[in-house]
PQR file of N, CA, C, O and H, with PARSE charges and radii, in Angstrom:
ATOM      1  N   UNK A   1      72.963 133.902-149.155 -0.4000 1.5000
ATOM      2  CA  UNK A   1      73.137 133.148-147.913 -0.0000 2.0000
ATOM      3  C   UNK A   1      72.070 133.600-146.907  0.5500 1.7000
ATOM      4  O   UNK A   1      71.997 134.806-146.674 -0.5500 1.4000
ATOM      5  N   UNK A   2      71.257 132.774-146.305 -0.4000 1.5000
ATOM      6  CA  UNK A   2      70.109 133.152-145.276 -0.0000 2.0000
ATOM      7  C   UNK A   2      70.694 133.185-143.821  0.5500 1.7000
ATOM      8  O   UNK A   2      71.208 132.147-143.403 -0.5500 1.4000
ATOM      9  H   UNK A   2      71.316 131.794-146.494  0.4000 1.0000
ATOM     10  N   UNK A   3      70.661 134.175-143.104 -0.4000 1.5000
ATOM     11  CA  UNK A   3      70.885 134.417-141.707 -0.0000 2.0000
ATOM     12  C   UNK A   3      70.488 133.356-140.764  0.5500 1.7000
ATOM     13  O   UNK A   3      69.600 132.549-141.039 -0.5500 1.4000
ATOM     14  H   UNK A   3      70.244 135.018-143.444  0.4000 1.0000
ATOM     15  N   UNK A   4      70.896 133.354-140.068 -0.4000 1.5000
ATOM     16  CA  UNK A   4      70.398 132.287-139.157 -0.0000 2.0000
ATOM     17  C   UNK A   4      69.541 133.278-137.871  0.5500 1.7000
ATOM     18  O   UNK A   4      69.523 134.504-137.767 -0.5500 1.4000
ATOM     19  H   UNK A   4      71.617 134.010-139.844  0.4000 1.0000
ATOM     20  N   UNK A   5      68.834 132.169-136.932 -0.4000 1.5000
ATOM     21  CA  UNK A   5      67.685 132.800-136.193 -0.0000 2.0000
ATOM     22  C   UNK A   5      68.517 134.093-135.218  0.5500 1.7000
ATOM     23  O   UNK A   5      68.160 135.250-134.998 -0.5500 1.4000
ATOM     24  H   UNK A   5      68.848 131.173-137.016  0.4000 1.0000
ATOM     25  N   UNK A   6      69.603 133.427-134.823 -0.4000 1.5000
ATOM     26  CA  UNK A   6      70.632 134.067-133.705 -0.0000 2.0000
ATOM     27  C   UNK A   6      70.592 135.381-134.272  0.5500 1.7000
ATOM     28  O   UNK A   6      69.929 136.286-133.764 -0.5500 1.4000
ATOM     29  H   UNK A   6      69.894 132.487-135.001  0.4000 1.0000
ATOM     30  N   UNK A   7      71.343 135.528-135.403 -0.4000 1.5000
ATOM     31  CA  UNK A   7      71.305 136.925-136.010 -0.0000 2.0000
ATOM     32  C   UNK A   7      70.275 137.786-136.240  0.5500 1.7000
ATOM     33  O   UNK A   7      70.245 138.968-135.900 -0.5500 1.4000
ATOM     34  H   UNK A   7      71.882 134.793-135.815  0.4000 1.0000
ATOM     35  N   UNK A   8      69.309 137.093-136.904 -0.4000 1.5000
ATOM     36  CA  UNK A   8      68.060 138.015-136.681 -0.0000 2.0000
ATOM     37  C   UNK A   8      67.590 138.683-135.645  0.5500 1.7000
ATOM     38  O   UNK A   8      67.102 139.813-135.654 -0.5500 1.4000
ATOM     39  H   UNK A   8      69.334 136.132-137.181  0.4000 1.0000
ATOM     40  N   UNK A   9      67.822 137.609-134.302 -0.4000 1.5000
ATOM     41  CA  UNK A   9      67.295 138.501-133.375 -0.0000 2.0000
ATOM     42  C   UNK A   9      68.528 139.404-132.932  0.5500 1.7000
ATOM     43  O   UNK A   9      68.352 140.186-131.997 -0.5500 1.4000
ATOM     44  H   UNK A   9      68.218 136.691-134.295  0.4000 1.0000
ATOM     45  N   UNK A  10      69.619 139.343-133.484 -0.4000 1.5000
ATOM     46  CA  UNK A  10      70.337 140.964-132.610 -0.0000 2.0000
ATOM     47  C   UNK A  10      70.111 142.090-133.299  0.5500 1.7000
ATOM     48  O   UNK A  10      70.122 143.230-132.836 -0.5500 1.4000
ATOM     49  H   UNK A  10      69.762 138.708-134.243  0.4000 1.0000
ATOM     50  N   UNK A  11      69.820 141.635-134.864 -0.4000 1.5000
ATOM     51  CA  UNK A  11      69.632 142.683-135.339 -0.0000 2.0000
ATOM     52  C   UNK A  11      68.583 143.459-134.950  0.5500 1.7000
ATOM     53  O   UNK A  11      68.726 144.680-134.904 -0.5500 1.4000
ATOM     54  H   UNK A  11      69.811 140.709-135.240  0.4000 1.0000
ATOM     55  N   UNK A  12      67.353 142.842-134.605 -0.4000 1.5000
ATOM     56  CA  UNK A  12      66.270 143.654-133.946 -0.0000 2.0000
ATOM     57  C   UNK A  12      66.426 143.858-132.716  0.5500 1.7000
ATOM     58  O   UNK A  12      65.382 144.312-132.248 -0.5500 1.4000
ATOM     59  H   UNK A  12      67.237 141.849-134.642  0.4000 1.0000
ATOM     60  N   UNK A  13      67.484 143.708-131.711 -0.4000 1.5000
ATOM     61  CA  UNK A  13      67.564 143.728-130.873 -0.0000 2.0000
ATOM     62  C   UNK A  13      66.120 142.761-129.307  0.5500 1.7000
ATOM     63  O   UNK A  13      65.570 143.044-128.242 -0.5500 1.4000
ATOM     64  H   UNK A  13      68.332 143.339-132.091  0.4000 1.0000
ATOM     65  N   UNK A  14      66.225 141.692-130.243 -0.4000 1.5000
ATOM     66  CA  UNK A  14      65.013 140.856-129.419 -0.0000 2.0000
ATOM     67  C   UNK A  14      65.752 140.435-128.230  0.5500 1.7000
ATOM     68  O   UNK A  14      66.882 139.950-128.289 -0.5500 1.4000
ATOM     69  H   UNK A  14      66.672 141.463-131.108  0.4000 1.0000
ATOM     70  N   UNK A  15      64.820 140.711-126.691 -0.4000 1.5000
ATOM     71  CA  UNK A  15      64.822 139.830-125.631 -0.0000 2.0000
ATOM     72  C   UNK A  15      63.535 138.992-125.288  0.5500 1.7000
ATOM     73  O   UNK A  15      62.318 139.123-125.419 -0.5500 1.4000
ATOM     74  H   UNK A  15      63.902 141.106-126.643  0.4000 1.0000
ATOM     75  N   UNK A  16      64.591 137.882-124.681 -0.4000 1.5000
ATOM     76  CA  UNK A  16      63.240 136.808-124.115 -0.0000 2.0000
ATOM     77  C   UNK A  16      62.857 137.689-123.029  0.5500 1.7000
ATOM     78  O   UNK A  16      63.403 138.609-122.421 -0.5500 1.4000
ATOM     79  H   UNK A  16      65.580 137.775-124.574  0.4000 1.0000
ATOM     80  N   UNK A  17      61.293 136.867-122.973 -0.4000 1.5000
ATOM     81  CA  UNK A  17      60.748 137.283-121.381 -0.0000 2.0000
ATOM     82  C   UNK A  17      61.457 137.806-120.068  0.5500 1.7000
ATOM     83  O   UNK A  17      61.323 138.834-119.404 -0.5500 1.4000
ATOM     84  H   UNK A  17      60.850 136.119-123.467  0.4000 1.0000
ATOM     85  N   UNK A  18      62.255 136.701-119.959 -0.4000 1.5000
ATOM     86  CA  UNK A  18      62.823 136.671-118.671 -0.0000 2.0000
ATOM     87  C   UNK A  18      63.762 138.307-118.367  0.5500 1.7000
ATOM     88  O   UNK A  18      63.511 139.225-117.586 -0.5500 1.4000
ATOM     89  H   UNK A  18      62.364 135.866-120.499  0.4000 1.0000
ATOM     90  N   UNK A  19      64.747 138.144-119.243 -0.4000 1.5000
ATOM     91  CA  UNK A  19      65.529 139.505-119.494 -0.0000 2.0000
ATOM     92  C   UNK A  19      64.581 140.664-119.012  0.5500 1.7000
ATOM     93  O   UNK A  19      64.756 140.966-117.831 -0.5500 1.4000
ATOM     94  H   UNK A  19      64.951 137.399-119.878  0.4000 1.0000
ATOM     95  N   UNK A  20      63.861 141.192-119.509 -0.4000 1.5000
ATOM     96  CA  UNK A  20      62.808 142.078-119.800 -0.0000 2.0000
ATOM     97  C   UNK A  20      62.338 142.830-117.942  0.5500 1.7000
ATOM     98  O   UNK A  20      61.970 142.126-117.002 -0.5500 1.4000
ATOM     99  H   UNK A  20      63.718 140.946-120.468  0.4000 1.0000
ATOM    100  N   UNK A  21      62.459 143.909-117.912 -0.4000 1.5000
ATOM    101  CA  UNK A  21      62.132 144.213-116.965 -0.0000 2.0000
ATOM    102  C   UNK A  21      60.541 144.596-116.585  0.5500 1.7000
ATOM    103  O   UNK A  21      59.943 145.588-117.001 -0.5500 1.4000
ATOM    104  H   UNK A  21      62.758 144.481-118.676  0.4000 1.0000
ATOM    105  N   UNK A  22      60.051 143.650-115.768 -0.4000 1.5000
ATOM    106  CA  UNK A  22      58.681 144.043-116.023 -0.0000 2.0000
ATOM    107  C   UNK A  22      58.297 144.104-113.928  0.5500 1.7000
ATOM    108  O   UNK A  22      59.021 143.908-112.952 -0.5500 1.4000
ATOM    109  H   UNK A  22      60.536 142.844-115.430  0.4000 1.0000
ATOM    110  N   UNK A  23      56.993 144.431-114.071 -0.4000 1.5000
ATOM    111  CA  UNK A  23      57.083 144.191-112.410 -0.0000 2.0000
ATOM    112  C   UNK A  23      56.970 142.761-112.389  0.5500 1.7000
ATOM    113  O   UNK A  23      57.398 142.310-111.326 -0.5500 1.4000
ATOM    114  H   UNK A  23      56.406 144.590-114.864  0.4000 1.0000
ATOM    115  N   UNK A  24      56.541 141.871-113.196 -0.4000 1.5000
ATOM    116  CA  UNK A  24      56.132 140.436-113.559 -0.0000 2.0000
ATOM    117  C   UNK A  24      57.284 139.824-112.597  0.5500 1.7000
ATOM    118  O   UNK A  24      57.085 138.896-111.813 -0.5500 1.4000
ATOM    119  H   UNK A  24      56.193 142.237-114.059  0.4000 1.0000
ATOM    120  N   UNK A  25      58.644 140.555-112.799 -0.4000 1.5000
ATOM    121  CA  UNK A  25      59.914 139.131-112.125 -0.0000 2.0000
ATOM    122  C   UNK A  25      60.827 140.421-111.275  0.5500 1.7000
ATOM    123  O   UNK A  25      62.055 140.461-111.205 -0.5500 1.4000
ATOM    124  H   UNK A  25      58.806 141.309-113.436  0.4000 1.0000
ATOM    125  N   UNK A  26      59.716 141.587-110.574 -0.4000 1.5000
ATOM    126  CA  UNK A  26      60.561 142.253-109.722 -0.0000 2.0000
ATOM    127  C   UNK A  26      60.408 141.727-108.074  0.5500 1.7000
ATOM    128  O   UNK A  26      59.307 141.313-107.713 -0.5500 1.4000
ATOM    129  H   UNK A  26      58.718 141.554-110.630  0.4000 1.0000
ATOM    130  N   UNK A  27      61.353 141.757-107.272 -0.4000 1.5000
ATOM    131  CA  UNK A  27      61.017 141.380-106.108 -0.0000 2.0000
ATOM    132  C   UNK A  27      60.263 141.975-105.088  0.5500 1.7000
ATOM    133  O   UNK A  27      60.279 141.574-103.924 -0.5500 1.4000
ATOM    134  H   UNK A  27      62.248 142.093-107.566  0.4000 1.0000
ATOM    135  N   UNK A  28      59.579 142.954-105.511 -0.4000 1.5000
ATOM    136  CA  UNK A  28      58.513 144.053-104.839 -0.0000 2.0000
ATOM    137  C   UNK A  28      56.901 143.636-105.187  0.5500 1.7000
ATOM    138  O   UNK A  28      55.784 144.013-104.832 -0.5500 1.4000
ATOM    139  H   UNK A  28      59.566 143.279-106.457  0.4000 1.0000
ATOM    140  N   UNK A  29      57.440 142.692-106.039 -0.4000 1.5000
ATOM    141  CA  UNK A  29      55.847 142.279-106.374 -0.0000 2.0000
ATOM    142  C   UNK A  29      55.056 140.966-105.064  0.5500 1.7000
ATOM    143  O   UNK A  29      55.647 140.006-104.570 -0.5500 1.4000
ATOM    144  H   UNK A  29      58.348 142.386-106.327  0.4000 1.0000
ATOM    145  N   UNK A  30      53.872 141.317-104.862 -0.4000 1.5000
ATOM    146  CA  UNK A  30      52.864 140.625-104.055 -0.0000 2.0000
ATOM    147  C   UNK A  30      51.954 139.980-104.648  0.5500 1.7000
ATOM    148  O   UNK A  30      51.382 140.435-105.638 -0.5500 1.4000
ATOM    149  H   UNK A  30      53.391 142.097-105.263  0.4000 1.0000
ATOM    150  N   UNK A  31      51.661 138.711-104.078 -0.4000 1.5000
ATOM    151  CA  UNK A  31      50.148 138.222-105.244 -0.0000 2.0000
ATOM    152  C   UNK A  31      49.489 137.787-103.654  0.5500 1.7000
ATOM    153  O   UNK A  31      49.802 137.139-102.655 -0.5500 1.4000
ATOM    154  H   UNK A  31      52.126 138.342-103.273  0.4000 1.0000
ATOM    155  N   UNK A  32      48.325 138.657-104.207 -0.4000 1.5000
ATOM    156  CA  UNK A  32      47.005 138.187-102.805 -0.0000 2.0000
ATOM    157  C   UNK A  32      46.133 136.981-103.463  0.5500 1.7000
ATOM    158  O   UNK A  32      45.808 136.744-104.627 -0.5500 1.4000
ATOM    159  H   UNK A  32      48.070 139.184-105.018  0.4000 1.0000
ATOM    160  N   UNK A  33      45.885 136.299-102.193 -0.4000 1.5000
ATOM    161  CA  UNK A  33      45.069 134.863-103.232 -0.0000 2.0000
ATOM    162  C   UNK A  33      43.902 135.291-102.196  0.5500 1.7000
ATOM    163  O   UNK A  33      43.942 135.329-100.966 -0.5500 1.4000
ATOM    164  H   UNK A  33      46.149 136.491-101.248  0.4000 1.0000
ATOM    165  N   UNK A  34      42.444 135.717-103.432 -0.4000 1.5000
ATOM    166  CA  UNK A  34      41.161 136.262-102.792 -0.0000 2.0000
ATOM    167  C   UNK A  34      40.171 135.145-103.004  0.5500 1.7000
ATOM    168  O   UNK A  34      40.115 134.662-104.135 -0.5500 1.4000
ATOM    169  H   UNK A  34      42.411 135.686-104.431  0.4000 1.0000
ATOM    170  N   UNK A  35      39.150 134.534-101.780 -0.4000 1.5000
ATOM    171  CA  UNK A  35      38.514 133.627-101.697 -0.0000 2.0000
ATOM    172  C   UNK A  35      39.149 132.182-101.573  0.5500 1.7000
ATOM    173  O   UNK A  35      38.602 131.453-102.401 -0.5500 1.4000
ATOM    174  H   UNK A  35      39.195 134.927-100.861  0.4000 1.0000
ATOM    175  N   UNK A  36      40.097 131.510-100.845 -0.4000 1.5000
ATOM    176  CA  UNK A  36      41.081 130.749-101.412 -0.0000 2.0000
ATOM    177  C   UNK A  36      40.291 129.331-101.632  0.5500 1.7000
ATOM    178  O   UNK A  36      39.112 129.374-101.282 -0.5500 1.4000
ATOM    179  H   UNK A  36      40.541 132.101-100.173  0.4000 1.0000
ATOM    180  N   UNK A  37      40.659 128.334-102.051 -0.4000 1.5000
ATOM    181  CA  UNK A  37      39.819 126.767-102.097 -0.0000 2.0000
ATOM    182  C   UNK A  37      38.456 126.793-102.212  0.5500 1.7000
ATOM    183  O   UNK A  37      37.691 125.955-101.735 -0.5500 1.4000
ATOM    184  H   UNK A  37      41.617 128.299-102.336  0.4000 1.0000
ATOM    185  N   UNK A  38      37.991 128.297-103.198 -0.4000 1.5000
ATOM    186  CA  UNK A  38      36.543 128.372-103.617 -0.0000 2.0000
ATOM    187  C   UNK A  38      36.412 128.096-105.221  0.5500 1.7000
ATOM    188  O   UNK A  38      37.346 127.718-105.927 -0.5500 1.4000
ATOM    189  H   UNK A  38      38.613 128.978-103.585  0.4000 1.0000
ATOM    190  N   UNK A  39      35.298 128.314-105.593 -0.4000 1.5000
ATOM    191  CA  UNK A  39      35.361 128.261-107.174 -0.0000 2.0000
ATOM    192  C   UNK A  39      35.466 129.903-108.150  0.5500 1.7000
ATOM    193  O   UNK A  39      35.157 130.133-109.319 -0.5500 1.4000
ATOM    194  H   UNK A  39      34.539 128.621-105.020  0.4000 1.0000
ATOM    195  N   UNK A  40      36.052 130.850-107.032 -0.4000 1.5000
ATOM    196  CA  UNK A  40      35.671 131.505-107.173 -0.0000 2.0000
ATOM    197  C   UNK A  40      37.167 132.296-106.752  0.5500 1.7000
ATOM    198  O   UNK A  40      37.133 133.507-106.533 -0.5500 1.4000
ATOM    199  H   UNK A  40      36.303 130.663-106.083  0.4000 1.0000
ATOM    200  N   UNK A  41      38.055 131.780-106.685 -0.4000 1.5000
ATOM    201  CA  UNK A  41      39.898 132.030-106.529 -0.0000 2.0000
ATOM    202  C   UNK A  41      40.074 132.835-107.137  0.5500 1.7000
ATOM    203  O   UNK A  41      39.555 132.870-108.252 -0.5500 1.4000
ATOM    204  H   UNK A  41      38.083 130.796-106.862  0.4000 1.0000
ATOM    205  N   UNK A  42      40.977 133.967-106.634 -0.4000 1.5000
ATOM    206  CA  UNK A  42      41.625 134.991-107.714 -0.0000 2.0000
ATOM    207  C   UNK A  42      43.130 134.886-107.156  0.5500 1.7000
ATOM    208  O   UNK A  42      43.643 134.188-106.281 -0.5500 1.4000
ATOM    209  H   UNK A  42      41.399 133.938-105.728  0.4000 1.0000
ATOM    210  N   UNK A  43      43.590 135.811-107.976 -0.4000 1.5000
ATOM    211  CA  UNK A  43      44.774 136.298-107.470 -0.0000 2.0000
ATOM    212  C   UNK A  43      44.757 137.643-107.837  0.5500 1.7000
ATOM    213  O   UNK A  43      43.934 138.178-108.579 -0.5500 1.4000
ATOM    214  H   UNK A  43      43.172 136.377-108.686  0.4000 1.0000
ATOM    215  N   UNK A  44      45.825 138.226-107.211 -0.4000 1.5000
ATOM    216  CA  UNK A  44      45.677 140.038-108.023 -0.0000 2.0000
ATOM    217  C   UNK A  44      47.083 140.468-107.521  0.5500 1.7000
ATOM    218  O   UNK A  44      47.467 140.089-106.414 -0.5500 1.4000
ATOM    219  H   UNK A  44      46.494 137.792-106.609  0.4000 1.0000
ATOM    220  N   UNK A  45      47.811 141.204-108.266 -0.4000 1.5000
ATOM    221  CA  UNK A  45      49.356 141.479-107.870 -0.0000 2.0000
ATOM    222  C   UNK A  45      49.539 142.616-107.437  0.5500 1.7000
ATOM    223  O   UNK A  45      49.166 143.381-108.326 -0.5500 1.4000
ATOM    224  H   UNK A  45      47.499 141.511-109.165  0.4000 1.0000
ATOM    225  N   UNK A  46      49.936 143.234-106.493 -0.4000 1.5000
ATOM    226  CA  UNK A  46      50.411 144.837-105.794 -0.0000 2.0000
ATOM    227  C   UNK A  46      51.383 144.938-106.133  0.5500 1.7000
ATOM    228  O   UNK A  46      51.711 144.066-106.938 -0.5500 1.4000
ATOM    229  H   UNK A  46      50.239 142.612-105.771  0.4000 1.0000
ATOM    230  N   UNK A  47      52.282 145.823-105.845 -0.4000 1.5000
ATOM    231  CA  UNK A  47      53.832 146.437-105.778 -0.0000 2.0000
ATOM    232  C   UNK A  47      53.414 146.660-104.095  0.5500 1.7000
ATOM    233  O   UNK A  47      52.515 147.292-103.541 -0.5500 1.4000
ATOM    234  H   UNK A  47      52.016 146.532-105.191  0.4000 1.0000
ATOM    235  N   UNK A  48      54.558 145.797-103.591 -0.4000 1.5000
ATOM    236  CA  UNK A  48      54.975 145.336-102.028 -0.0000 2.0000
ATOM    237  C   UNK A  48      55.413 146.925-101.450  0.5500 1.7000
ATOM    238  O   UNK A  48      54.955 147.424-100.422 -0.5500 1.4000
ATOM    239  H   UNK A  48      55.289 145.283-104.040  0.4000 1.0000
ATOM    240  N   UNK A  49      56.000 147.310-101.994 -0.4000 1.5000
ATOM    241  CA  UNK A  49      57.093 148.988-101.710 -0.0000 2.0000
ATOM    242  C   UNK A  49      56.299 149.908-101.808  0.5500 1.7000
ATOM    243  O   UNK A  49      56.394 150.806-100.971 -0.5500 1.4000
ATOM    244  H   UNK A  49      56.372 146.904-102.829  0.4000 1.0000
ATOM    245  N   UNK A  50      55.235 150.002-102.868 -0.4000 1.5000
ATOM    246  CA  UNK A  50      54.532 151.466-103.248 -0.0000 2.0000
ATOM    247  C   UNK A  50      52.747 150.758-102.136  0.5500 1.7000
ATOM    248  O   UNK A  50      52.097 151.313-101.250 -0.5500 1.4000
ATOM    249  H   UNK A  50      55.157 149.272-103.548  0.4000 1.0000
ATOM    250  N   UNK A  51      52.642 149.850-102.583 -0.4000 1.5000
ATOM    251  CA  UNK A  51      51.424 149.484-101.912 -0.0000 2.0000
ATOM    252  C   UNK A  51      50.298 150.285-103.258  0.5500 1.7000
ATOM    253  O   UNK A  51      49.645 151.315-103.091 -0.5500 1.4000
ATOM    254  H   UNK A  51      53.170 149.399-103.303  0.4000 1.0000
ATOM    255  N   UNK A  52      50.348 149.509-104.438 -0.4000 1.5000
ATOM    256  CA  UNK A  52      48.837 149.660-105.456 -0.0000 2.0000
ATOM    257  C   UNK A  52      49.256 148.577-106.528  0.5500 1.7000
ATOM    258  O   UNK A  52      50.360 148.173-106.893 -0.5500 1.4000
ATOM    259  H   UNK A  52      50.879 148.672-104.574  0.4000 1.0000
ATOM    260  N   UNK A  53      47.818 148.221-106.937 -0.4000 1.5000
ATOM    261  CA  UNK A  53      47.776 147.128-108.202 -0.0000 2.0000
ATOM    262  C   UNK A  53      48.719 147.453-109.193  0.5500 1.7000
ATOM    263  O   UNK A  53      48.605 148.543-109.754 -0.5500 1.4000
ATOM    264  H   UNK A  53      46.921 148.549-106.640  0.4000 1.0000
ATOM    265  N   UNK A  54      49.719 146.616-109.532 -0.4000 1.5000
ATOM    266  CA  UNK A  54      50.191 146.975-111.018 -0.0000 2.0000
ATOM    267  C   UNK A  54      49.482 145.353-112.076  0.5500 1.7000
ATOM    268  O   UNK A  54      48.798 144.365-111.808 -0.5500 1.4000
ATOM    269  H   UNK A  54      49.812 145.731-109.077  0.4000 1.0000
ATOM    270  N   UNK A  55      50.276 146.006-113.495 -0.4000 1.5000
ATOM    271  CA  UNK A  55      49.663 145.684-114.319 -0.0000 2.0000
ATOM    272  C   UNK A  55      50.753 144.871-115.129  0.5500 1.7000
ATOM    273  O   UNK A  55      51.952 145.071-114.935 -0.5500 1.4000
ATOM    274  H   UNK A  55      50.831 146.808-113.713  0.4000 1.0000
ATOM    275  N   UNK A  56      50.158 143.693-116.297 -0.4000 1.5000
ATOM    276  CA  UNK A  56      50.993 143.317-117.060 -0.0000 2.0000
ATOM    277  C   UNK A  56      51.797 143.600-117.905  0.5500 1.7000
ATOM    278  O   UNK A  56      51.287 143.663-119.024 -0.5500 1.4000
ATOM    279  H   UNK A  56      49.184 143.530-116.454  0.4000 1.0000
ATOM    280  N   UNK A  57      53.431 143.914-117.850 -0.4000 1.5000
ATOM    281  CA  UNK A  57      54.031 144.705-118.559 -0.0000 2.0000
ATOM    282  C   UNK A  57      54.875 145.796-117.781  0.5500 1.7000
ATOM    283  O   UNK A  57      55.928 146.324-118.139 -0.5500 1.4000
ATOM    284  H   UNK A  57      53.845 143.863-116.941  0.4000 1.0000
ATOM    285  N   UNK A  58      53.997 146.038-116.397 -0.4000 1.5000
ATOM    286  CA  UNK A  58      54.371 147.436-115.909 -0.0000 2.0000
ATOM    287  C   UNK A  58      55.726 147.749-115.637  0.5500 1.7000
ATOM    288  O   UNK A  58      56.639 146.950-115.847 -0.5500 1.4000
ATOM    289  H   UNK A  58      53.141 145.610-116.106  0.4000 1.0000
ATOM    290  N   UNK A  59      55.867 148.762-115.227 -0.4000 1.5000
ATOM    291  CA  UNK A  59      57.797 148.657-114.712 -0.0000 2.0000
ATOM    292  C   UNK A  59      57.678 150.035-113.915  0.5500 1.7000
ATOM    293  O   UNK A  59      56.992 150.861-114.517 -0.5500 1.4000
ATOM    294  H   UNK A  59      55.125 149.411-115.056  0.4000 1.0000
ATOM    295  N   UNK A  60      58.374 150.611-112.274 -0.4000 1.5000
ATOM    296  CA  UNK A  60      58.551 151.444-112.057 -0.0000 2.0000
ATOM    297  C   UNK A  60      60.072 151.885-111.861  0.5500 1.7000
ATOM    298  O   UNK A  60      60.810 150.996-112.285 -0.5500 1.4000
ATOM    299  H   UNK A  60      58.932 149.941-111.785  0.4000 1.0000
ATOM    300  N   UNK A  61      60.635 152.766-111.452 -0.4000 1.5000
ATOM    301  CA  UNK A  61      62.114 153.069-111.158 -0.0000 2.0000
ATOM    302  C   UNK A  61      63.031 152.242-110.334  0.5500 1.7000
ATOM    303  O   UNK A  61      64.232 152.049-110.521 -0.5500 1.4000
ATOM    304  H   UNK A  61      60.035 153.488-111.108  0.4000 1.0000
ATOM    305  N   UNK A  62      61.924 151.581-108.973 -0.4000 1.5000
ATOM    306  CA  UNK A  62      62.528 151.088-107.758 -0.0000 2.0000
ATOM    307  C   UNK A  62      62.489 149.090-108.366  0.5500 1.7000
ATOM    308  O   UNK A  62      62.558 148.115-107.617 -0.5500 1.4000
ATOM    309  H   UNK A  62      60.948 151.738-108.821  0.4000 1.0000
ATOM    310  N   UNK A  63      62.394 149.085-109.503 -0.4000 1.5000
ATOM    311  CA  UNK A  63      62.485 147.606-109.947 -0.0000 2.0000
ATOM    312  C   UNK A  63      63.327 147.084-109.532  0.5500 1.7000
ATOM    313  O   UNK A  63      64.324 147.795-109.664 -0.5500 1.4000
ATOM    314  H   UNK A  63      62.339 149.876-110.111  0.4000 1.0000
ATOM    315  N   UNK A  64      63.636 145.832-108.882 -0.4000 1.5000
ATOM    316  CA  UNK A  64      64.382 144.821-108.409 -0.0000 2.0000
ATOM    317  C   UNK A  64      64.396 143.344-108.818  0.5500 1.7000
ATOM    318  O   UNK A  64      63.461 142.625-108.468 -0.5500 1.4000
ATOM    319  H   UNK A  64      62.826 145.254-108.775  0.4000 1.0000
ATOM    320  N   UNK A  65      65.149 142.985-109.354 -0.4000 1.5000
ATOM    321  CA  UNK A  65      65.612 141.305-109.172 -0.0000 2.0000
ATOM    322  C   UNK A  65      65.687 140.972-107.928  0.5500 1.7000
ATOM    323  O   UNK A  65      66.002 139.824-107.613 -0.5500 1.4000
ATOM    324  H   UNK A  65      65.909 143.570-109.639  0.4000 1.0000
TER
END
Protein backbone atom coordinates (compact mmCIF):
# COMPACT_ATOMS: atom_id res chain seq x y z
CA UNK A 1 0.00 0.00 0.00
CA UNK A 2 1.68 3.51 -0.98
CA UNK A 3 1.43 6.37 1.62
CA UNK A 4 -0.14 9.19 0.68
CA UNK A 5 1.62 12.82 0.37
CA UNK A 6 0.03 13.91 3.94
CA UNK A 7 1.93 11.15 5.59
CA UNK A 8 5.07 11.53 4.12
CA UNK A 9 5.39 14.79 5.12
CA UNK A 10 4.85 14.09 9.00
CA UNK A 11 6.99 11.58 8.85
CA UNK A 12 9.79 13.93 7.92
CA UNK A 13 8.42 16.30 9.83
CA UNK A 14 7.97 18.94 6.71
CA UNK A 15 6.76 22.66 7.16
CA UNK A 16 5.51 25.03 4.57
CA UNK A 17 7.13 28.38 4.29
CA UNK A 18 4.81 30.23 6.07
CA UNK A 19 5.02 28.13 9.47
CA UNK A 20 8.76 28.46 9.49
CA UNK A 21 10.25 31.03 11.55
CA UNK A 22 12.39 33.15 9.61
CA UNK A 23 13.01 37.04 9.96
CA UNK A 24 11.25 36.82 6.32
CA UNK A 25 7.46 36.98 8.24
CA UNK A 26 8.78 38.56 11.66
CA UNK A 27 7.26 41.86 12.56
CA UNK A 28 10.65 43.55 13.33
CA UNK A 29 11.54 43.32 9.90
CA UNK A 30 12.09 46.75 7.67
CA UNK A 31 12.52 46.94 3.88
CA UNK A 32 14.29 50.31 2.74
CA UNK A 33 13.40 51.06 -0.95
CA UNK A 34 17.04 52.66 -2.24
CA UNK A 35 16.87 54.97 -5.37
CA UNK A 36 13.03 54.71 -5.71
CA UNK A 37 11.26 55.07 -9.54
CA UNK A 38 14.92 54.60 -10.96
CA UNK A 39 16.26 51.75 -12.98
CA UNK A 40 18.30 51.20 -10.50
CA UNK A 41 15.60 50.22 -7.29
CA UNK A 42 16.65 48.11 -4.53
CA UNK A 43 15.31 47.04 -1.57
CA UNK A 44 17.37 45.70 1.44
CA UNK A 45 15.77 44.35 4.80
CA UNK A 46 17.02 45.44 8.53
CA UNK A 47 15.74 44.02 11.79
CA UNK A 48 13.55 47.24 13.00
CA UNK A 49 14.56 46.28 17.00
CA UNK A 50 18.33 45.43 16.64
CA UNK A 51 18.90 48.04 13.77
CA UNK A 52 21.42 45.65 11.07
CA UNK A 53 20.86 43.83 7.69
CA UNK A 54 19.53 40.39 8.12
CA UNK A 55 19.55 37.70 5.75
CA UNK A 56 17.43 35.01 3.97
CA UNK A 57 16.52 32.36 6.33
CA UNK A 58 17.74 34.32 9.37
CA UNK A 59 15.99 34.05 12.77
CA UNK A 60 16.96 35.86 16.11
CA UNK A 61 15.45 35.21 19.77
CA UNK A 62 13.22 38.48 19.79
CA UNK A 63 11.19 36.94 16.56
CA UNK A 64 7.68 38.07 16.30
CA UNK A 65 4.50 37.40 14.32
Amino acid sequence: MRTTIAERRLVCCYQDPKPVRTCRNCRHRVGNVHNPDSFAESITHRCGLHDFPVALGGLCADHEE
